[in-house]
VEXDREN-127621 format. One record per residue (C-alpha): residue in one letter; x negated, y negated, z. Coordinates in steps of 0.5 Angstrom, whole numbers, padded with zeros to 4 digits, always signed. Layout:
N
AXYZ;...
# end
This chain:
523
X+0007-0214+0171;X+0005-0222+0172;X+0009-0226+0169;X+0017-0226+0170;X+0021-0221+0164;X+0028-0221+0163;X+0031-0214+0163;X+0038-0213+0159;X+0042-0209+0163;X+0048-0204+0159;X+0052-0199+0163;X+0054-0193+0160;X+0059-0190+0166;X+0065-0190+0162;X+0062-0188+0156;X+0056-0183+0157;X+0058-0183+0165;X+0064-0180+0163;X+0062-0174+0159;X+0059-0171+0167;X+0062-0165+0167;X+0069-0165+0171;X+0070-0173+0170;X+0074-0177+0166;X+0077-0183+0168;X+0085-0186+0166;X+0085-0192+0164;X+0086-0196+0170;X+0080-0193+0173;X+0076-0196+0167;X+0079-0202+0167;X+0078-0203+0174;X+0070-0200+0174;X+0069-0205+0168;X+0072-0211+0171;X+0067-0209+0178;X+0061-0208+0173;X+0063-0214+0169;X+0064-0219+0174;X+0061-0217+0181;X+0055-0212+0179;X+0054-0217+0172;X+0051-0212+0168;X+0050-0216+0162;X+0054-0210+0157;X+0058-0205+0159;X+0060-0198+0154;X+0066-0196+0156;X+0069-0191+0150;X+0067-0187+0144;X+0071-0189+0137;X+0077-0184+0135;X+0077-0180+0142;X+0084-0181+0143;X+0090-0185+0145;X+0089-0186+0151;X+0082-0188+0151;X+0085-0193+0146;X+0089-0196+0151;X+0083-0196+0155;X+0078-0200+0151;X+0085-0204+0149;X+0087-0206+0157;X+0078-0208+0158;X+0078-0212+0151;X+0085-0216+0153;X+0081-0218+0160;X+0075-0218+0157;X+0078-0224+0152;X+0082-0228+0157;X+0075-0228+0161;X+0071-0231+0155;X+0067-0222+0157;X+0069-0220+0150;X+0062-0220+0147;X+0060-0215+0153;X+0065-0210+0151;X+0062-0204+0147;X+0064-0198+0143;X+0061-0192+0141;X+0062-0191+0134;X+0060-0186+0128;X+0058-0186+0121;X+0064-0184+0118;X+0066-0189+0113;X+0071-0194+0115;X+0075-0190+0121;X+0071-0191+0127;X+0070-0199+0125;X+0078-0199+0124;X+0079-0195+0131;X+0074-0200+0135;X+0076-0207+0131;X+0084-0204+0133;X+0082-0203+0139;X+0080-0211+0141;X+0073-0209+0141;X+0068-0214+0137;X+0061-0209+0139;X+0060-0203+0136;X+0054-0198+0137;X+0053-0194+0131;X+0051-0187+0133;X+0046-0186+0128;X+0041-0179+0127;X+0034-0181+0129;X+0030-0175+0128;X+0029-0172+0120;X+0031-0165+0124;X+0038-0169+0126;X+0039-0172+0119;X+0037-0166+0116;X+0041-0160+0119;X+0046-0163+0123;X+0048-0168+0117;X+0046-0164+0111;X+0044-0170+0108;X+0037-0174+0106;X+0034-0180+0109;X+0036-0185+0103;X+0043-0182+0103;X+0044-0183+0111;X+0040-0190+0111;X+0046-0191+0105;X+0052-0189+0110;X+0049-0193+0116;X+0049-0200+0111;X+0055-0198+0108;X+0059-0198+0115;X+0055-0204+0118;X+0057-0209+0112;X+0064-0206+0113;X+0064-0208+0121;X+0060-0215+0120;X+0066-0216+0114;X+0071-0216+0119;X+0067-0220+0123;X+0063-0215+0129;X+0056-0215+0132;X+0053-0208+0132;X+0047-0203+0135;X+0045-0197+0132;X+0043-0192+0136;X+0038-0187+0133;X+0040-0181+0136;X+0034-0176+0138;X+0029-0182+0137;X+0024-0178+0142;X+0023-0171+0138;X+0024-0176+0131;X+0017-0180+0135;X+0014-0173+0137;X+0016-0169+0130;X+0018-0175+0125;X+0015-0181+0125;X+0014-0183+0120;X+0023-0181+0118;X+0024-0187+0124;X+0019-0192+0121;X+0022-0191+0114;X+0030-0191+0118;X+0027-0198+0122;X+0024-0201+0115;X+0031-0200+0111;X+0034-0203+0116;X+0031-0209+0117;X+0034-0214+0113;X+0041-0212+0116;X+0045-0216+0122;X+0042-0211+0126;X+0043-0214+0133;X+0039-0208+0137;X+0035-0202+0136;X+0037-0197+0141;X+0032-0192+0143;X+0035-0185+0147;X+0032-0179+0149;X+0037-0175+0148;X+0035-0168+0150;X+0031-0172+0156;X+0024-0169+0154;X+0019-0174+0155;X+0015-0176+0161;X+0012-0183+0162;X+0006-0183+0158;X+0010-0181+0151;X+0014-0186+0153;X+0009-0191+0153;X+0006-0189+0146;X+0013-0189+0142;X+0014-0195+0145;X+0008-0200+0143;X+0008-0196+0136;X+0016-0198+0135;X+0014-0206+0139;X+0008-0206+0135;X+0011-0205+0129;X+0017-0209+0130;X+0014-0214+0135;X+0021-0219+0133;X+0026-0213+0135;X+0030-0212+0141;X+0030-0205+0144;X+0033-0201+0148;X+0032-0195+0152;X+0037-0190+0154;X+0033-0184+0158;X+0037-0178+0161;X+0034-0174+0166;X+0033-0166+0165;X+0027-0167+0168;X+0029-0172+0174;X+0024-0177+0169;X+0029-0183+0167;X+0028-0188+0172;X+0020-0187+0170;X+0022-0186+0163;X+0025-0193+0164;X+0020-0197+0167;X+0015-0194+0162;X+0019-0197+0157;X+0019-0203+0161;X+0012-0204+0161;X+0011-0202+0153;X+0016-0208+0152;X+0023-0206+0151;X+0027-0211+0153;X+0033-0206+0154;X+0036-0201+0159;X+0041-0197+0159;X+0044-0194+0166;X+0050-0191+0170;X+0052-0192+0176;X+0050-0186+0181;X+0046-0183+0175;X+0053-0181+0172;X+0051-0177+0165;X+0052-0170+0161;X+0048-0165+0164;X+0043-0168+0170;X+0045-0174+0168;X+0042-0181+0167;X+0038-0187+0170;X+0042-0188+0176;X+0042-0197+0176;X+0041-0198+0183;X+0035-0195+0183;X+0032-0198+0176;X+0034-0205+0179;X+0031-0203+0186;X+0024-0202+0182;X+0024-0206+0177;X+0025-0212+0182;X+0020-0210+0188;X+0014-0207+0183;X+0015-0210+0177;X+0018-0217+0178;X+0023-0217+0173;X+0029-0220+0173;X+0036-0218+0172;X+0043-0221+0173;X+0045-0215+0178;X+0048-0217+0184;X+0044-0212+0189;X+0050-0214+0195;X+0056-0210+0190;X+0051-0203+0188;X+0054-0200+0194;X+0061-0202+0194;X+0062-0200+0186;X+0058-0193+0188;X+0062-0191+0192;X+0068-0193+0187;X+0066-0189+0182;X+0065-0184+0186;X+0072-0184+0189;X+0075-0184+0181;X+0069-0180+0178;X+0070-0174+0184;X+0062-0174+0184;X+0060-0174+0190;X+0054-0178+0192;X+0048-0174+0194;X+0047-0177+0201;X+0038-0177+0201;X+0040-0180+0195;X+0035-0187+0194;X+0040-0194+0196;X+0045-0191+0195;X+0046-0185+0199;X+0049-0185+0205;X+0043-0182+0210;X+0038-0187+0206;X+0039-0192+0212;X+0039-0188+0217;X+0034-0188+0222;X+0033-0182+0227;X+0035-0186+0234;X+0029-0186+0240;X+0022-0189+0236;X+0025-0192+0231;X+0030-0196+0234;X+0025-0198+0238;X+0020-0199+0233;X+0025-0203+0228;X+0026-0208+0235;X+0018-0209+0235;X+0016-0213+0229;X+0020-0208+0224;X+0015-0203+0224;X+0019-0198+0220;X+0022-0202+0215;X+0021-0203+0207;X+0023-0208+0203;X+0029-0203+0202;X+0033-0207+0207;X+0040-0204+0207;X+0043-0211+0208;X+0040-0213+0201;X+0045-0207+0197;X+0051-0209+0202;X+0049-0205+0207;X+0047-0203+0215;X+0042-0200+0217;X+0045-0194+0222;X+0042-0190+0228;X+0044-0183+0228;X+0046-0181+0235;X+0041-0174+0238;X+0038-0171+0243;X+0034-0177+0245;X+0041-0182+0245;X+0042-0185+0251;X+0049-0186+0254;X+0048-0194+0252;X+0047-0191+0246;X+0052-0187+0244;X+0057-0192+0248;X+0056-0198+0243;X+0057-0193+0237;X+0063-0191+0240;X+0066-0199+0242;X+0064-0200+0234;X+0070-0196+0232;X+0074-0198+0238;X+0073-0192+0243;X+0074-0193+0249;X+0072-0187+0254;X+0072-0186+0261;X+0066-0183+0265;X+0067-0176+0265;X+0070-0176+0258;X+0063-0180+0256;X+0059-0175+0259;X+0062-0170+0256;X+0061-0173+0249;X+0054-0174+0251;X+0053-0167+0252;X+0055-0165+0247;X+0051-0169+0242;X+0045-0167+0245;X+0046-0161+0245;X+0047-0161+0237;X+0040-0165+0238;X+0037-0159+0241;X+0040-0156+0233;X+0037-0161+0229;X+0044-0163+0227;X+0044-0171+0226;X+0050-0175+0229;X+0052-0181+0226;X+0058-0186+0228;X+0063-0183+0223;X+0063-0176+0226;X+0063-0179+0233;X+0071-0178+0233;X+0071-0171+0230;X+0066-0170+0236;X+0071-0174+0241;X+0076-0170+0238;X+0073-0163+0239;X+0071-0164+0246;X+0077-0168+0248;X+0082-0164+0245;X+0085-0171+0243;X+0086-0172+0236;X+0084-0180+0235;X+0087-0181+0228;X+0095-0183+0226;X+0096-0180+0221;X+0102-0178+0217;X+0101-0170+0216;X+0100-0167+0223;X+0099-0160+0225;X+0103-0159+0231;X+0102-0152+0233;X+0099-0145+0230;X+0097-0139+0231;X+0092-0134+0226;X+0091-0127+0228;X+0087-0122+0225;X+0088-0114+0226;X+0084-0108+0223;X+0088-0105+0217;X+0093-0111+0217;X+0092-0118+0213;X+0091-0123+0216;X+0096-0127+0219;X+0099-0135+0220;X+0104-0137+0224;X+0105-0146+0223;X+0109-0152+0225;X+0106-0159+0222;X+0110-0166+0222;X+0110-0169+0215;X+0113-0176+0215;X+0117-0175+0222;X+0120-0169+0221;X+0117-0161+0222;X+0117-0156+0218;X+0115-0148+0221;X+0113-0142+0216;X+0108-0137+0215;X+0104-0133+0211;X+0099-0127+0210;X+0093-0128+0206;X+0087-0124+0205;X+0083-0128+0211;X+0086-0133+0216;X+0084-0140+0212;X+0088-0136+0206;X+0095-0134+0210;X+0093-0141+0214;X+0094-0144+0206;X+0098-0140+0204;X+0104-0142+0209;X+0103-0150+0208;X+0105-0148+0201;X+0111-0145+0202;X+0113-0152+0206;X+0111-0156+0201;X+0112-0151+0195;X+0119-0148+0198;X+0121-0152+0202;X+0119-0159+0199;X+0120-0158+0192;X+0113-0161+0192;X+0105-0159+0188;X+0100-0157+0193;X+0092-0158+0190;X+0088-0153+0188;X+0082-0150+0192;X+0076-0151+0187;X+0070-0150+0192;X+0069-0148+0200;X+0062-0149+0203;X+0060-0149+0210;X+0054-0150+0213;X+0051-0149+0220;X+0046-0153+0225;X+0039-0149+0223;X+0039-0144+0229;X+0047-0146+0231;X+0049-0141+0236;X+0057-0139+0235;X+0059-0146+0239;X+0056-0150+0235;X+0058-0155+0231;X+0061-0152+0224;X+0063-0157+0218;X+0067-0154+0212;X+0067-0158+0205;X+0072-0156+0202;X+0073-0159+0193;X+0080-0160+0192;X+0083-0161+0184;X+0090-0164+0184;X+0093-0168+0178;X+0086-0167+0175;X+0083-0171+0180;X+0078-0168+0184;X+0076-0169+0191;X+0072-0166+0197;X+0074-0166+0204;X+0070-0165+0211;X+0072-0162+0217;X+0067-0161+0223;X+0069-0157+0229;X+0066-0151+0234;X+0070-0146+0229;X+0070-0145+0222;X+0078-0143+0221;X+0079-0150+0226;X+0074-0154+0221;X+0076-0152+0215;X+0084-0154+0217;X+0082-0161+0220;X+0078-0161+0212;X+0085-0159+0209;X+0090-0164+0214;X+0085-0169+0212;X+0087-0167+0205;X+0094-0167+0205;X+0094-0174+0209;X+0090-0177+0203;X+0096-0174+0198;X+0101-0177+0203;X+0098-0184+0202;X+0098-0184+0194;X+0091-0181+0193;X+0090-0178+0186;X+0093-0180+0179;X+0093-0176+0172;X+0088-0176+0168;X+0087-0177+0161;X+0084-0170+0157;X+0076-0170+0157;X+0071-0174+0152;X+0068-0170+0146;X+0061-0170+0147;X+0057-0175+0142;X+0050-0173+0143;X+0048-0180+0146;
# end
């Protein structure tokens, strides 16, 4: 592309993000990931709900509306609505909410076997309900769901939708493919066919990505002359979701020189945000975002990067509000490895130093990466010396394991100052370890444990039985899920560190109730 195009950016996370398996966001969270997309990412719309879902997603779309006005926001804040009559308009317009995308059928097999209706009655539906929203004074979109089998099977049905609707207020014409099935050469075809055709309208194009096409499906669009796209943070979205924003504003910047209003320096920070509410983790390869993408391997390339940034891109991590970081290994020099450990205020002696030196190369040898985060785990390992204050504290325990007896724990832990003892059997040593702490806070407490969801433990490839062990474990706690991580020698020790890290996040407020999840709306 030569000359400079504009691309209007529309954030569905809290919309079509939300309908990600296991996520759904109370209202404070959606206000508080709007106010983020809004007023430091400056996307240029946010969906953040679907019509008539529920109470509390109308306290939802009220608490965003309220804000939105006092900001002069309130046109950038949409709604999913139906071709239900007056009710999703009512439910939107009660809401606070001026903007509704009407989820319209975009293929004959949807208008036929899903409404049980003919085009000239659907088309009736839609004009009825748009004349009723602009009556009350609303800007609306339609969206024409399963337009991308509608262009393969139904052309001519989408063209006969399109022409009906023409003389209407009609602000954009959405375009989804909704099942996530074509690929950037179909893309490029329906695209100039509904531009050509309709050369004064305003597209969208809203991918999915079950074939990991959406951000190339997007930036076919692009090149076809849609002027609208549609994006969630950490690509969020019902089953593998859809394009992810970071990486649809990197490309469409660096190789198709188009302009967004995105600040790029607040991408990490709202990703990470979204993925604290959301309890989705965030991939760490995963491009911009992910935690290794700008972390290079000490040695070589730290050297490279001093000689002329051989081993830079225009990726440069400073640009998405981030630092490109060395991860710590087997070619690490003690100078190295000190000022790792000086930038997290560490200070050790010599022989402390060398034992930690030894140990990293040591995971080298394993190809295990290091980076500054896992330093204090690894201090703490070698050192027996916890660096952390925190206020759940293990003071002492003892596992046993027996032939023909259940596993056994024995614990001491300090909560708040004061200490509980307790124990437990279980049907492994992690299990009675768990099952103790629950009797502190169940029994004697009178207070909720989580529930374990998911425990995964991976090793360095070729780890003998002193490497390094680090142990993921998902946790579900007043519907809010989240992961913790405990690296150490043993695999017990580390899931235990997981979970004391676990227990330390609760103490501190984490994790609220959450409202039920959204019904699917097909987008």
């Amino acid at each position: 592309m030569g000359k400079q195009v504009k691309i209007e950016i529309m954030d569905t996370t809290l919309r079509d993000g939300e309908q990600t398996s296991g996520v759904s966001f109370v209202p404070h969270e959606k206000l508080m990931i709007a106010r983020l997309l809004l007023e430091e990412l400056k996307v240029d719309r946010v969906e953040v709900a679907s019509a008539r879902v529920s109470d509390g997603e109308a306290d939802a779309v009220r608490m965003i509306c309220d804000w939105a006005a006092r900001r002069g926001l309130l046109q950038r804040v949409e709604v999913l609505g139906f071709v239900d009559g007056h009710a999703s308009v009512d439910w939107i317009h009660a809401a606070g909410c001026r903007v509704i995308n009407l989820l319209c059928k975009g293929s004959l097999k949807h208008c036929t076997y899903q409404l049980k209706k003919t085009p000239e009655e659907h088309i009736a539906d839609i004009r009825a309900v748009v004349d009723y929203a602009e009556g009350l004074d609303m800007e609306v979109n339609v969206y024409l769901e399963d337009w991308s089998n509608g262009m393969k099977d139904s052309p001519e049905y989408v063209f006969q939708l399109m022409d009906a609707l023409a003389d209407t207020g009609i602000r954009r014409f959405m375009l989804p493919d909704t099942l996530g099935i074509l690929n950037p050469l179909q893309v490029i075809e329906f695209m100039r066919k509904m531009k050509k055709r309709y050369p004064d309208t305003h597209f969208d194009f809203h991918a999915h990505n079950d074939y990991d096409l959406a951000v190339s499906n997007v930036l076919a669009a692009v090149l076809s002359g849609c002027r609208g796209l549609h994006t969630t943070i950490n690509g969020l979205g019902e089953r593998a979701g859809n394009a992810p924003l970071a990486s649809v504003q990197a490309i469409l910047k660096d190789h198709f020189n188009a302009v967004t209003g995105i600040d790029e320096s607040r991408l990490n920070e709202v990703s990470r945000v979204v993925e604290s509410y959301s309890g989705i983790a965030i991939p760490a390869n995963k491009p911009i975002v992910g935690e290794n993408v700008f972390t290079q391997v000490a040695g070589v390339h730290a050297d490279g990067d001093n000689k002329r940034n051989l081993y830079y891109n225009d990726l440069l991590p400073e640009r998405f509000g981030r630092r490109r970081e060395y991860a710590l290994g087997k070619n690490s020099g003690k100078a190295n490895i000190r000022k790792n450990l000086e930038d997290l205020g560490l200070q050790l002696d010599d022989e402390s130093m060398r034992k930690v030196t030894e140990r990293i190369i040591e995971l080298g040898d394993k190809k295990e990466l290091v980076t500054q985060e896992d330093l204090p785990y690894i201090v703490s390992d070698v050192l027996k010396h916890d660096v952390r204050t925190e206020r759940v504290k293990l003071k002492s325990y003892i596992v046993n394991l027996a032939y023909g007896l259940k596993p056994m724990a024995t614990i001491k832990v300090e909560i708040n100052g004061k200490e509980y003892e307790e124990n437990s059997s279980g049907d492994g040593q992690y299990d009675a370890f768990v099952r103790a702490l629950r009797k502190v806070y169940k029994g004697t407490l009178g207070r909720r444990f989580p529930m374990l969801t998911n425990y995964a433990v991976s090793i360095p490839p070729g780890g003998r039985t002193d490497a390094f062990v680090q142990t993921v474990i998902t946790w579900s706690f007043d519907d809010k899920v989240f992961r913790t991580r405990g690296l150490d020698a043993d695999q017990t020790e580390a899931a235990i560190k997981a979970t004391m890290k676990m227990l330390n996040l609760i103490e501190d407020g984490f994790g609220e109730p959450s409202d039920p999840p959204l019904q699917n709306t097909g987008v």
